[in-house]
Backbone bond lengths (Angstrom), bond angles and torsions (degrees), N, CA, C in turn:
res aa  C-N    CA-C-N  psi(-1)  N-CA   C-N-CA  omega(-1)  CA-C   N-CA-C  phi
1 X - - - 1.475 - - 1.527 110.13 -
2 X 1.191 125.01 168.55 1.491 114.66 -146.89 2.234 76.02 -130.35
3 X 1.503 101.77 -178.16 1.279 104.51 -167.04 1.723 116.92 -73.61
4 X 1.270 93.59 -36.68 1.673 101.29 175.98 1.610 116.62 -64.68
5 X 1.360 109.68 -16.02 1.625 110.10 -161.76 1.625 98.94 -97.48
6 X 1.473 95.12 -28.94 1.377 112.92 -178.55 1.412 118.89 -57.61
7 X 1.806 95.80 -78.88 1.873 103.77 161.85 1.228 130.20 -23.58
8 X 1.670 102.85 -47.27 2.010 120.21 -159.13 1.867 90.35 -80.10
9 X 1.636 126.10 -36.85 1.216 116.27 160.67 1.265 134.14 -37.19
10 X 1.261 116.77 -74.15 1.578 149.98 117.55 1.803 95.53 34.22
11 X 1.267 86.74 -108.26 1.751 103.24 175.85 1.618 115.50 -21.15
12 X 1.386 90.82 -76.15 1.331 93.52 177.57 1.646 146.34 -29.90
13 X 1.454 84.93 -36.04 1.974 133.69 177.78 1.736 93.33 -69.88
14 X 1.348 108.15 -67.17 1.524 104.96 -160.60 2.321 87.99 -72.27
15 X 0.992 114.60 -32.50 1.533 94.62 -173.98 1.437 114.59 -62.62
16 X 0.945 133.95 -71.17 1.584 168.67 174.42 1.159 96.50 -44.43
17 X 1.423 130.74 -71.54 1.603 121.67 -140.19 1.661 94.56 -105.47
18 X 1.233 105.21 -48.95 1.505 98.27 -170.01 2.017 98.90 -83.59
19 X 1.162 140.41 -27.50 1.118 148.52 -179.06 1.510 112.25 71.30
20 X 1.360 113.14 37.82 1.617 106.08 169.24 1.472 117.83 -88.11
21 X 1.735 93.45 163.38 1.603 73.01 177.73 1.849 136.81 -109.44
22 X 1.136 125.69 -156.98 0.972 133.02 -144.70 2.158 106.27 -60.98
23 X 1.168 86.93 -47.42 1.665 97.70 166.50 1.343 129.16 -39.11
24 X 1.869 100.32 -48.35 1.558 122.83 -174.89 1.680 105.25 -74.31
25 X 1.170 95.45 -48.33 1.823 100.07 -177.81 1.479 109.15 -46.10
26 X 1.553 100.53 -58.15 1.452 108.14 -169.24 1.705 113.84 -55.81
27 X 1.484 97.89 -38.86 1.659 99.07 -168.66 2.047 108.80 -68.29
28 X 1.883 88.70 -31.28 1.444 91.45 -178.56 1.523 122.55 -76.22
29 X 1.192 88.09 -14.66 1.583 97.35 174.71 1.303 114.10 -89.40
30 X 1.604 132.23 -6.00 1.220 120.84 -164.90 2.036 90.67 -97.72
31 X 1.328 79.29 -34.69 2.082 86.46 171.23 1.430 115.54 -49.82
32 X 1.142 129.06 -63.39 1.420 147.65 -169.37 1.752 97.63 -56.10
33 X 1.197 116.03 -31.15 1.739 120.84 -168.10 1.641 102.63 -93.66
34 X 1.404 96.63 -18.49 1.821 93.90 -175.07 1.663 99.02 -97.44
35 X 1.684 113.77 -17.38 1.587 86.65 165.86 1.719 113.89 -78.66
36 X 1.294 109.01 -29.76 1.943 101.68 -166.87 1.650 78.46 -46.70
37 X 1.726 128.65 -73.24 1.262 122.81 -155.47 1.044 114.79 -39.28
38 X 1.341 131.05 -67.83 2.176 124.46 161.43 0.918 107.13 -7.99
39 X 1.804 121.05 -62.23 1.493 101.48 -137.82 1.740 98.36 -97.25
40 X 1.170 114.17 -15.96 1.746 138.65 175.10 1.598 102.33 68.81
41 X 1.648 104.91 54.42 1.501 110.63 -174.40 1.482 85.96 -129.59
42 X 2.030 113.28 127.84 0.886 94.52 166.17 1.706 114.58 -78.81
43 X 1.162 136.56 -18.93 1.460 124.30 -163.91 1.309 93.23 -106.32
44 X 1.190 137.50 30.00 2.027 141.51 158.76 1.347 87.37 52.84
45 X 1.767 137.27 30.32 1.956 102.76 177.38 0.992 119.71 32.86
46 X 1.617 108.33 52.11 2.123 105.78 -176.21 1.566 96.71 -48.86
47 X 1.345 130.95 3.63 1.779 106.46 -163.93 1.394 94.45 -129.23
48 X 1.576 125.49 -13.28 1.170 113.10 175.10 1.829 113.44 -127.01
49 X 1.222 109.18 33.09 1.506 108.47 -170.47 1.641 98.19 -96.49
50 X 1.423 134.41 144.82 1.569 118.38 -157.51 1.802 81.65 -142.88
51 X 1.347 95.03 -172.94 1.454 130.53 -163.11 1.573 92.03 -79.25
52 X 0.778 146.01 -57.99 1.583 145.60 170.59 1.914 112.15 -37.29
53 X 1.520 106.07 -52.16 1.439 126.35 164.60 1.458 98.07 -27.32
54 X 1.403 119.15 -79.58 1.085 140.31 -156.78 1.478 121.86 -84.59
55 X 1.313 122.83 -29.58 1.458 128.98 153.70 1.315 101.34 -44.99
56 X 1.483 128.06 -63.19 1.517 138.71 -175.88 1.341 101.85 -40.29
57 X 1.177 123.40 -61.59 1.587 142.32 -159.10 1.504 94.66 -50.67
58 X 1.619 117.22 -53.99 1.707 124.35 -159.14 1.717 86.55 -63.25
59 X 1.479 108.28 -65.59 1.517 101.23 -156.55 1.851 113.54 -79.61
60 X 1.073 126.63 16.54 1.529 143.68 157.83 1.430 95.63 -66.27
61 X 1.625 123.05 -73.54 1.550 125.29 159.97 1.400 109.83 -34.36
62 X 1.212 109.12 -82.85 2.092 85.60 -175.69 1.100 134.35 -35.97
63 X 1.124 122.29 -59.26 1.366 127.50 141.87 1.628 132.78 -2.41
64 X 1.574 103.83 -62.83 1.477 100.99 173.36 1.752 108.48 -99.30
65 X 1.487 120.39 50.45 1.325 128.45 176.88 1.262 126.07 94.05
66 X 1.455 131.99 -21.25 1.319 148.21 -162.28 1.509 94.38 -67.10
67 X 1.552 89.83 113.13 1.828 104.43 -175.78 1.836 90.54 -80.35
68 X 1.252 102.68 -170.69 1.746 119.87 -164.77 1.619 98.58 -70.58
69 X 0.905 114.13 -50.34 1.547 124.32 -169.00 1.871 106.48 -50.51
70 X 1.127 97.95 -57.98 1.503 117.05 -176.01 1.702 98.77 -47.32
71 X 1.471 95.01 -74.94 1.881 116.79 -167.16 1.976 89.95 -51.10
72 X 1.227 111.33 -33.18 1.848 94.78 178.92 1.583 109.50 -69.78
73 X 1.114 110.00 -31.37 1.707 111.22 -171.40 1.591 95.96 -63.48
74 X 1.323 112.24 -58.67 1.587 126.98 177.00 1.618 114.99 -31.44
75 X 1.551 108.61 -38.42 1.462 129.79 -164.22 2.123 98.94 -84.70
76 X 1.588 93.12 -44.74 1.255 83.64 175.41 1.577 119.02 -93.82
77 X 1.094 136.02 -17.90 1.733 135.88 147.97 1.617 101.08 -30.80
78 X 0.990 113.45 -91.23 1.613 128.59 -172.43 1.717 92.94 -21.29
79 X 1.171 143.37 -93.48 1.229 177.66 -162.54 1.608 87.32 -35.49
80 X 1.556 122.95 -44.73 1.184 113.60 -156.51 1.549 93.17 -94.96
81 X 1.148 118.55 -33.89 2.036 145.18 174.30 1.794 85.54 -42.07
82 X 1.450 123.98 -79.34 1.177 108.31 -155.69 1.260 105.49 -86.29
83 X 1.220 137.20 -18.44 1.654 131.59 154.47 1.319 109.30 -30.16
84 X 0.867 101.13 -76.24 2.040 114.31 164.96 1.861 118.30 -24.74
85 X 1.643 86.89 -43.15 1.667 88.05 -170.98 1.507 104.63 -65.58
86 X 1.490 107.66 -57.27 1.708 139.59 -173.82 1.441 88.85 -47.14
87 X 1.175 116.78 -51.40 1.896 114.23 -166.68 1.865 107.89 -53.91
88 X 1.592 108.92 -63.74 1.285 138.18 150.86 1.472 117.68 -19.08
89 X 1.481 113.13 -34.26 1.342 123.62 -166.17 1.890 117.91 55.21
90 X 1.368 111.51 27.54 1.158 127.31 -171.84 1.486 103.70 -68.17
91 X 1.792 100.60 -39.82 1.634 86.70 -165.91 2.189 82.06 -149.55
92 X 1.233 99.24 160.75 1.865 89.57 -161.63 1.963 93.58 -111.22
93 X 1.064 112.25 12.47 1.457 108.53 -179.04 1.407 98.90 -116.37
94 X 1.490 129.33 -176.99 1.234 134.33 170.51 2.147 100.53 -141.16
95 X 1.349 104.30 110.22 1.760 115.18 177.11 1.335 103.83 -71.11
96 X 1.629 122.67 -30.16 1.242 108.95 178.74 1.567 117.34 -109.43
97 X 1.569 118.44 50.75 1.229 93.04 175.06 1.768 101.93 -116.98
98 X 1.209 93.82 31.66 1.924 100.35 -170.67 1.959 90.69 -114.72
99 X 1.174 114.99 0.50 1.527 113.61 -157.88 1.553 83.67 -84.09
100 X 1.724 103.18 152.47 1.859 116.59 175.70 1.547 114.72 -98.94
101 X 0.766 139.92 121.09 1.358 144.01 -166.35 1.761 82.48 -82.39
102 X 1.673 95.22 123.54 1.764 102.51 167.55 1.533 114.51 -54.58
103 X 1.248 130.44 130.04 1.339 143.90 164.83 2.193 112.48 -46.61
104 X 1.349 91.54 98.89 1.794 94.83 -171.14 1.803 98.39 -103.47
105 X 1.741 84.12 123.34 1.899 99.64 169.88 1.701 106.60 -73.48
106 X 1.557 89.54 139.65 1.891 105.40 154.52 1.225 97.24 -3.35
107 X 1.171 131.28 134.67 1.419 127.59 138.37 1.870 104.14 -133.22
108 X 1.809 94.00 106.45 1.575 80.12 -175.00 1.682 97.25 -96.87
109 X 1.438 108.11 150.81 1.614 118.07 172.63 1.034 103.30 -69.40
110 X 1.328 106.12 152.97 1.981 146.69 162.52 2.073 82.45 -43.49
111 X 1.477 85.85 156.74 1.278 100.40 171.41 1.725 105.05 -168.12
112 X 1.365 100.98 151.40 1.655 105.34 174.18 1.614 112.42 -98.10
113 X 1.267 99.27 162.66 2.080 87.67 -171.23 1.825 78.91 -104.10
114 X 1.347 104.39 -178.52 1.557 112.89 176.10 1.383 108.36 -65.29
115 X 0.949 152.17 -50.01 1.469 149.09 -179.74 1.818 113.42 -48.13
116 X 1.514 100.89 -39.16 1.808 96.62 -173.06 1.406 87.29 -92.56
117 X 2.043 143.26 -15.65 1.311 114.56 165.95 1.505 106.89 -54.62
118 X 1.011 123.83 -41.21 1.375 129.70 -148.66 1.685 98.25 -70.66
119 X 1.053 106.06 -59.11 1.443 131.37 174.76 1.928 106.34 -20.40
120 X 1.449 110.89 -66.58 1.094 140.75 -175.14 1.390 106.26 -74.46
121 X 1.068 143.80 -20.73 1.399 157.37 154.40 1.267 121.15 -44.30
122 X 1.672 95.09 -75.77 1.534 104.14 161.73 1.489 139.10 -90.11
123 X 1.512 108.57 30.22 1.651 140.70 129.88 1.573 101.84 -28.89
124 X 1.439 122.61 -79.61 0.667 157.07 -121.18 2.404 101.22 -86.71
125 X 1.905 102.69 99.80 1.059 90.35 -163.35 1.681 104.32 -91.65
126 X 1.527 106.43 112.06 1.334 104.06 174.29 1.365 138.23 -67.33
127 X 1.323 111.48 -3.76 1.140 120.64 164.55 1.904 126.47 -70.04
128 X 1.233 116.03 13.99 1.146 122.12 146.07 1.275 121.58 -128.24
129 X 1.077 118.14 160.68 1.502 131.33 -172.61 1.682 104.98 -52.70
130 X 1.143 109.98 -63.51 1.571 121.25 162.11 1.696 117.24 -7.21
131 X 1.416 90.02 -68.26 1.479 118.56 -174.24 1.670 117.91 -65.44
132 X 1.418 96.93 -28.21 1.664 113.87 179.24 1.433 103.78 -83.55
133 X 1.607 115.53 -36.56 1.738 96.35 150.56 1.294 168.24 -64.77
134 X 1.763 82.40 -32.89 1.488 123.06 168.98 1.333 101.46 -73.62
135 X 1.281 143.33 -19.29 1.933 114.19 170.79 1.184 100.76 -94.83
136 X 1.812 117.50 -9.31 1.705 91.09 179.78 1.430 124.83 -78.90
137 X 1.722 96.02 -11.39 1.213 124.56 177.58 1.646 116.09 -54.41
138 X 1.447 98.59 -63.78 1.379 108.45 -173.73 1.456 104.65 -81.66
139 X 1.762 142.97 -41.99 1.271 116.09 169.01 1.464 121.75 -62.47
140 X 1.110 122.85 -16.36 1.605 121.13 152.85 1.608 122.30 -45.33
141 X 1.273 94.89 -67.19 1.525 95.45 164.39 1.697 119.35 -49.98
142 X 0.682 104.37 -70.38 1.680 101.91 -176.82 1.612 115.83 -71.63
143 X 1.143 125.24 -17.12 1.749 120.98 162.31 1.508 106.87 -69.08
144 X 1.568 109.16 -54.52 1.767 108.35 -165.64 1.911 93.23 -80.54
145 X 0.967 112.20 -61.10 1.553 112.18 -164.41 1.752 110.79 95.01
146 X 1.648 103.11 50.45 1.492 126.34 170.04 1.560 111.77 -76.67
147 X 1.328 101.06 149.92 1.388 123.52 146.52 0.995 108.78 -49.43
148 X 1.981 125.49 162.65 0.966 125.91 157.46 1.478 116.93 -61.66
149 X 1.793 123.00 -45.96 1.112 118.05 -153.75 1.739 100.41 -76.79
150 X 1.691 105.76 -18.00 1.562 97.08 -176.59 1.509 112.19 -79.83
151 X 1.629 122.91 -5.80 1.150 138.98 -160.73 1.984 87.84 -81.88
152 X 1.431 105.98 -67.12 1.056 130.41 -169.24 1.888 110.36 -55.94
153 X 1.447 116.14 -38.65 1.363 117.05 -178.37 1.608 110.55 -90.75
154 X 1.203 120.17 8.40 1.595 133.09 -166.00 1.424 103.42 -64.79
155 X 1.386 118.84 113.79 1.973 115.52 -174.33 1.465 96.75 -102.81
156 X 1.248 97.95 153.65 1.962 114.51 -176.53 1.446 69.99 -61.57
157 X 1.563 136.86 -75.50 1.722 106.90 -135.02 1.155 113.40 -73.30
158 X 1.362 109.78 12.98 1.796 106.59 171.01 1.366 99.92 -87.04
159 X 1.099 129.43 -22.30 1.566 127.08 -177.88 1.317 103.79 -71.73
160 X 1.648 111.03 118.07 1.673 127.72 151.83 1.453 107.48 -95.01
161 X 1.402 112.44 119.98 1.257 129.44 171.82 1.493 119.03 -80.39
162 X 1.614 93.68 -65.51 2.029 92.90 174.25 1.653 102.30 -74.50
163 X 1.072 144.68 1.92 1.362 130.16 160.09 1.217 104.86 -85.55
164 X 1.553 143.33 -46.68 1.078 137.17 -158.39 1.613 115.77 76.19
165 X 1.143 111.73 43.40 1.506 148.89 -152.98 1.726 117.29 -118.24
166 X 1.151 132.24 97.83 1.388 109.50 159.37 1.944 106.18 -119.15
167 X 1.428 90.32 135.97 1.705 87.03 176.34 1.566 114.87 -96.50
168 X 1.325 117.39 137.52 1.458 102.11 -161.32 2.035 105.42 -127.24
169 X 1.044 121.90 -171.52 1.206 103.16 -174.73 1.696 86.74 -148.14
170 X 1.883 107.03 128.66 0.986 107.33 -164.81 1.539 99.44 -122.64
171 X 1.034 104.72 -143.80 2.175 125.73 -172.20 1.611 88.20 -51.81
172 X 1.505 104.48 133.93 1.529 109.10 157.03 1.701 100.18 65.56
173 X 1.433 116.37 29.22 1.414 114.74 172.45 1.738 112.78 44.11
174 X 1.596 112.43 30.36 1.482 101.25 158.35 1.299 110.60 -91.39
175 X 1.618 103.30 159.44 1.208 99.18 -176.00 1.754 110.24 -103.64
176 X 1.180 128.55 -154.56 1.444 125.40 166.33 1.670 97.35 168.82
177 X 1.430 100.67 154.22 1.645 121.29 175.43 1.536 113.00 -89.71
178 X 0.962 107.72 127.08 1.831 118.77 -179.20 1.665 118.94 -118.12
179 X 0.839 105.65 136.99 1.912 96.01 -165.78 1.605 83.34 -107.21
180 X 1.173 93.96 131.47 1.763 127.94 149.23 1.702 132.71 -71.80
181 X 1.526 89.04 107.52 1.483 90.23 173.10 1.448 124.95 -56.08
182 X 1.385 132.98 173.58 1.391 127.60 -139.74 1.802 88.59 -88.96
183 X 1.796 118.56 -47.21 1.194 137.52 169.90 1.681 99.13 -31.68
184 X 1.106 95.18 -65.65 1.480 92.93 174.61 1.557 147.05 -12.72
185 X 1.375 67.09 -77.97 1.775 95.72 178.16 1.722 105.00 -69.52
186 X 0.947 124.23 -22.61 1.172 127.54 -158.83 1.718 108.74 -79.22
187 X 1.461 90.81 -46.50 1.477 113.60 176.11 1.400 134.38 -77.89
188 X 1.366 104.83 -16.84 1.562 139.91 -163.35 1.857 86.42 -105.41
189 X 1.333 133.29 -35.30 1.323 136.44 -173.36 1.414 110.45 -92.64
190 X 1.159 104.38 -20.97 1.804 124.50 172.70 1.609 104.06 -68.62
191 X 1.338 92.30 -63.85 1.742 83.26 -158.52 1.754 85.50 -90.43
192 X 1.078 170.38 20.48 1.824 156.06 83.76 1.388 98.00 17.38
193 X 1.462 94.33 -83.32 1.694 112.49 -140.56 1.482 107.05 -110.21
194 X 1.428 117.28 6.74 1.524 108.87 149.09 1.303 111.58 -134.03
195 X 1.361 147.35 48.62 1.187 148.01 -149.08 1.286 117.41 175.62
196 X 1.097 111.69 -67.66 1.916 115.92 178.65 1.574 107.08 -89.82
197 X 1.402 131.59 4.51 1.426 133.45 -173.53 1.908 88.34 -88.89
198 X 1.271 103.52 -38.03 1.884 101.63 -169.36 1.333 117.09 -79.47
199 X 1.707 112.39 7.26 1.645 111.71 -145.73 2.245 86.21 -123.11
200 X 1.090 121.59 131.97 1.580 111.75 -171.59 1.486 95.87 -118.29
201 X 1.853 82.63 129.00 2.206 87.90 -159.52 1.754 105.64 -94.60
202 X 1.236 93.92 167.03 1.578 87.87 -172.15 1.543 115.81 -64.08
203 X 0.964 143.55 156.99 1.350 136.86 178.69 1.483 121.74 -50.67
204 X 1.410 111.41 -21.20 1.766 101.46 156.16 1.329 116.68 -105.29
205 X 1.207 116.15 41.62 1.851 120.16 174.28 1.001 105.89 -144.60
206 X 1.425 119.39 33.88 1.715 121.66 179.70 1.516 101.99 -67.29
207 X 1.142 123.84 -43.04 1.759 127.91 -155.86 1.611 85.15 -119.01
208 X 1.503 139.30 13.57 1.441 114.38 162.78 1.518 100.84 -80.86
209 X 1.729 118.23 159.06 0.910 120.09 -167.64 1.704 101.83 -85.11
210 X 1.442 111.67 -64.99 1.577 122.66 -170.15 1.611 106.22 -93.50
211 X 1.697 87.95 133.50 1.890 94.53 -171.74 1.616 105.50 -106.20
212 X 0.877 89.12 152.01 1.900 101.26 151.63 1.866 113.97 -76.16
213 X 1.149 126.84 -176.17 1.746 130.11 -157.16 1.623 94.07 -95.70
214 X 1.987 108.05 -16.05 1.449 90.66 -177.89 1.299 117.81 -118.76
215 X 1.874 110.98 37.03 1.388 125.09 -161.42 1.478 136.40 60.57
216 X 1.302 96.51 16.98 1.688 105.37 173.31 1.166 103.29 -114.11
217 X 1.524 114.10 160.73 1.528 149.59 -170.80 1.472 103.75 -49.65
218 X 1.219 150.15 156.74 1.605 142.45 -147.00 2.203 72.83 -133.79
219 X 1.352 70.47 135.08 1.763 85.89 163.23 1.479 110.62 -94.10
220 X 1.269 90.34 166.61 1.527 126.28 160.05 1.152 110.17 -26.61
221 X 1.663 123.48 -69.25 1.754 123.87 -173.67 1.434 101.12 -75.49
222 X 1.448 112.08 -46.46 1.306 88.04 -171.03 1.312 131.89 -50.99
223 X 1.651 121.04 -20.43 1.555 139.11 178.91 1.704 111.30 -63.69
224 X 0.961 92.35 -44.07 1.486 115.66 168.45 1.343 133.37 -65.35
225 X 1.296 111.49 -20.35 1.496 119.36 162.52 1.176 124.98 -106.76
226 X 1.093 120.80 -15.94 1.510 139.27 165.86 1.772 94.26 -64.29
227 X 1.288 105.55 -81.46 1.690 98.11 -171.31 1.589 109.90 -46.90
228 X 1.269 121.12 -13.02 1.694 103.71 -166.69 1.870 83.27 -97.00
229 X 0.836 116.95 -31.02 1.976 95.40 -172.44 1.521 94.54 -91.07
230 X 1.102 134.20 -6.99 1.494 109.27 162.60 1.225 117.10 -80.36
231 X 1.459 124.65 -14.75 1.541 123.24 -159.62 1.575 79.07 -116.11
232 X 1.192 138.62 24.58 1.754 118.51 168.98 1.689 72.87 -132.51
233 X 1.165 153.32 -2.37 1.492 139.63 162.15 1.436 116.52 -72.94
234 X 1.650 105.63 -29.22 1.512 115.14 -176.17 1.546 91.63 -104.70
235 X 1.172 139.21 17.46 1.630 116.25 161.64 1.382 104.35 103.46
236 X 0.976 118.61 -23.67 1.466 104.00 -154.55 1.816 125.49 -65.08
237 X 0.382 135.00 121.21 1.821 140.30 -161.70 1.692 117.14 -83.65
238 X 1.942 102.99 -0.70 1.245 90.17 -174.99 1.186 102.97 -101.54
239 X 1.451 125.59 -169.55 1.763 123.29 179.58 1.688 84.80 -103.88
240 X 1.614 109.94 112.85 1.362 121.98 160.48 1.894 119.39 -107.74
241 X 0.974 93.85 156.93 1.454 102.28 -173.29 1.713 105.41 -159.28
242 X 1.319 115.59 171.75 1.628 123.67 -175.09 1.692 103.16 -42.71
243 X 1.464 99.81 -48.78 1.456 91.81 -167.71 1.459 121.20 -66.49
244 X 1.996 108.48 -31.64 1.507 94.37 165.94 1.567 145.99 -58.53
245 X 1.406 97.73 -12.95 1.481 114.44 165.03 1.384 117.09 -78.47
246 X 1.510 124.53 -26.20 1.275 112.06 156.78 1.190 143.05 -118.91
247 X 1.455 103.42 48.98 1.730 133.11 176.10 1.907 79.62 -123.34
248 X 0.984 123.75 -22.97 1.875 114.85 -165.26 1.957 88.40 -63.65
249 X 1.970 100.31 -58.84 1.042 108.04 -148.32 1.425 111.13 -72.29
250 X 1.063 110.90 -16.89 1.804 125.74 159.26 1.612 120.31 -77.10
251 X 0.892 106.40 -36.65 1.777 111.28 176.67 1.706 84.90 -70.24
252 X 1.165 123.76 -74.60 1.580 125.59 -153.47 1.875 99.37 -47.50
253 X 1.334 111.22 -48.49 1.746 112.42 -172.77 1.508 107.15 -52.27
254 X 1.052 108.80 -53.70 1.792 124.84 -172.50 1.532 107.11 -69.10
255 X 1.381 114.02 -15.84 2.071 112.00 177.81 1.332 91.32 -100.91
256 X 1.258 118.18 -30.82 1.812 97.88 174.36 1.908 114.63 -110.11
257 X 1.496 112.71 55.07 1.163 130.48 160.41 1.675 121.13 71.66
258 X 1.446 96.79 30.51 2.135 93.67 -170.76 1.609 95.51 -77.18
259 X 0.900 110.60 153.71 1.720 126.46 150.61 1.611 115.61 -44.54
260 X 1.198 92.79 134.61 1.445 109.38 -169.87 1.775 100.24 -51.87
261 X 1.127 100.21 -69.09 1.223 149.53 177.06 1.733 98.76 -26.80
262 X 1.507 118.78 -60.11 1.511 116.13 -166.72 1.885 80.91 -87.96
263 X 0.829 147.37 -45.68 1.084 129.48 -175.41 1.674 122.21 -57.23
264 X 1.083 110.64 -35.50 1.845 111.81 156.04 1.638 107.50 -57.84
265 X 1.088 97.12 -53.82 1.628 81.02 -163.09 1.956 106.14 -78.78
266 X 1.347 126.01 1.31 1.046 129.62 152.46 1.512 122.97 -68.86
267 X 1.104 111.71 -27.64 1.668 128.54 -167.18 1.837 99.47 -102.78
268 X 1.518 110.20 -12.59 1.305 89.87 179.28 1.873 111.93 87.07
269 X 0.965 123.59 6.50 1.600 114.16 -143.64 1.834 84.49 -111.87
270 X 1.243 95.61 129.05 2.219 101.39 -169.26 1.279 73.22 -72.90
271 X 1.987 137.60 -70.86 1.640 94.88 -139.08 2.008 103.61 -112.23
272 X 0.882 107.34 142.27 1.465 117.47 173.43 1.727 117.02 -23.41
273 X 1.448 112.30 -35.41 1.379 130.24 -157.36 1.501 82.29 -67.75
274 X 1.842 133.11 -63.06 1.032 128.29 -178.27 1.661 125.35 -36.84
275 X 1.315 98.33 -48.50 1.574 97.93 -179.68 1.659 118.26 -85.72
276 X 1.333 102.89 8.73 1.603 93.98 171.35 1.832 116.22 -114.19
277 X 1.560 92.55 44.03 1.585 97.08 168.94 1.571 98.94 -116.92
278 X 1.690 105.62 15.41 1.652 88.36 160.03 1.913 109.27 -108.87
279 X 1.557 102.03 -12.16 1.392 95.88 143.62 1.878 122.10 -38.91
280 X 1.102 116.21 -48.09 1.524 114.10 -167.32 1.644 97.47 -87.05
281 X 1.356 123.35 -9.24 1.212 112.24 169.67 1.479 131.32 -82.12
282 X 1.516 102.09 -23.49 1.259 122.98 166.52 1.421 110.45 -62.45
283 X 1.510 106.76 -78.15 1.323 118.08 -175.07 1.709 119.03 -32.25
284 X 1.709 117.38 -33.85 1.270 141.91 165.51 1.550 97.41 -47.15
285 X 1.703 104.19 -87.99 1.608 91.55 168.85 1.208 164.42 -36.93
286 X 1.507 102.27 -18.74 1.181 116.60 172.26 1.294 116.66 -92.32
287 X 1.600 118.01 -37.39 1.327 123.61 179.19 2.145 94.15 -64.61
288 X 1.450 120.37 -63.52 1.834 97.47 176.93 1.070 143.61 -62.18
289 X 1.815 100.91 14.44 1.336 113.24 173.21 1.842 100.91 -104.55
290 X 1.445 109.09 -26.19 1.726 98.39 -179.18 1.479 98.91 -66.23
291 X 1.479 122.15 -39.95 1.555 126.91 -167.66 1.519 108.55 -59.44
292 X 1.380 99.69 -33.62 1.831 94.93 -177.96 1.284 118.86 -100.26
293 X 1.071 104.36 3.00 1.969 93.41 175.35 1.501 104.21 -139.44
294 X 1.179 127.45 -9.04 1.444 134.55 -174.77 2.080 95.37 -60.42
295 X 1.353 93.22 125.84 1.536 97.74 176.40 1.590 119.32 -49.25
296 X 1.731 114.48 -48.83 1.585 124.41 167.76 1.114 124.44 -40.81
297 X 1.554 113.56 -37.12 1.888 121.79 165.48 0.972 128.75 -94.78
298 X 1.533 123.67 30.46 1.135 115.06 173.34 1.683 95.87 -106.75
299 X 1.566 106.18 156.18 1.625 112.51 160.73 1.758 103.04 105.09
């Protein structure tokens, strides 16, 4: 099979069978296309490409900058590439199942304390229509603790109002129920029913909730630039983005005592291990709060 027949297999494999989503495919697929380029084979020798091939492949990436994080994604593409083959029966060995996944440090996220949410909030000039979207935008973000893309695919009929309910659709097209803070709803009912009722959406954004000015679905960047000039309007000095609002709204649950447990399944996150690095964010906080006020450390 030649590289295109291969990839377009590929895809299909990670949509369907493995059910990830659209982000993962793309990134795994952009991996799988940068080894044919390494090896400058269009059909990769699915039967003779080996563990050496591919060791080469990781540290070719280091080499041209690829920090640990990257070269692990690389480690797990490959892994899922010849899983795929073996599945396929394309090729009966697996080259990457001897490969080491690089060793990745803590990395805890940026986070806002309640005062700079607040801060960034009232950025936000409601006196235009704009503005009546943009906080429903951002208390969305920081009440539910969404993704961008779940921020962005959010349909009015997923919105429960008298439940205080939004159902959202996350990684691998699961879905899950998220409760809305009261701010929320309030703001999210604001720009509904005085704001997006005057605005006529394109024929596939009838049931998206938040529009763009020409009735289509708000992207990815655009989410992303909105939060960075509201949070450099309110001062703020750190580099924020969608996701710092929802590491805020997870850091904040876990310093004031939520269950591990409802906070995964708020965040969407399949295994627990993910959501207990805001355990270490806490524990962070609490330990630079014994350092700064503890009577023994002062002087």
């Amino acid at each position: 099979m030649d590289r295109n027949s291969l990839i377009k297999g590929y895809t299909l494999y990670l949509r369907l069978e493995r059910g990830l989503g659209e982000n993962t495919v793309t990134a795994y697929r952009s991996d799988v296309s940068k080894l044919f380029d390494y090896l400058d084979d269009n059909t990769l020798r699915a039967n003779a490409v080996d563990y050496n091939d591919l060791s080469g492949f990781i540290r070719n990436a280091a080499r041209q900058g690829a920090k640990s994080r990257s070269r692990a994604r690389l480690v797990s593409s490959l892994k899922s590439f010849f899983g795929y083959l073996r599945t396929e029966k394309i090729r009966e060995d697996d080259p990457a199942a001897l490969l080491e996944t690089p060793r990745l440090g803590m990395k805890l996220p940026d986070t806002l304390s309640p005062p700079e949410v607040q801060k960034v909030l009232e950025a936000v000039d409601l006196s235009a229509p704009q503005g009546t979207r943009d906080r429903a935008i951002l208390e969305t973000l920081y009440s539910c603790g969404l993704r961008v893309s779940e921020l962005t695919g959010l349909l009015i009929s997923r919105v429960y109002d008298r439940e205080g309910f939004i159902r959202v659709t996350g990684k691998g097209d699961k879905e899950r129920l998220v409760p809305m803070g009261s701010s929320a709803r309030k703001h999210i009912a604001l720009y509904r029913d005085q704001v997006r009722v005057h605005i006529d959406p394109a024929p596939k954004a009838r049931d998206v909730l938040f529009l763009n000015y020409r009735g289509g679905p708000l992207s990815r960047v655009s989410v992303f630039k909105l939060v960075k000039q509201y949070a450099q309007t309110a001062g703020i000095e750190k580099t924020v983005s969608p996701h710092t609002f929802r590491h805020s709204f997870a850091t904040h649950l876990v310093e004031n005592g939520a269950d591990l447990r409802a906070v995964q399944e708020m965040l969407g996150h399949e295994s627990i291990t993910t959501t207990e690095i805001y355990t270490h964010l806490d524990r962070r906080y609490l330990r630079e709060n014994i350092l700064q006020f503890h009577p023994r450390n002062s002087g």
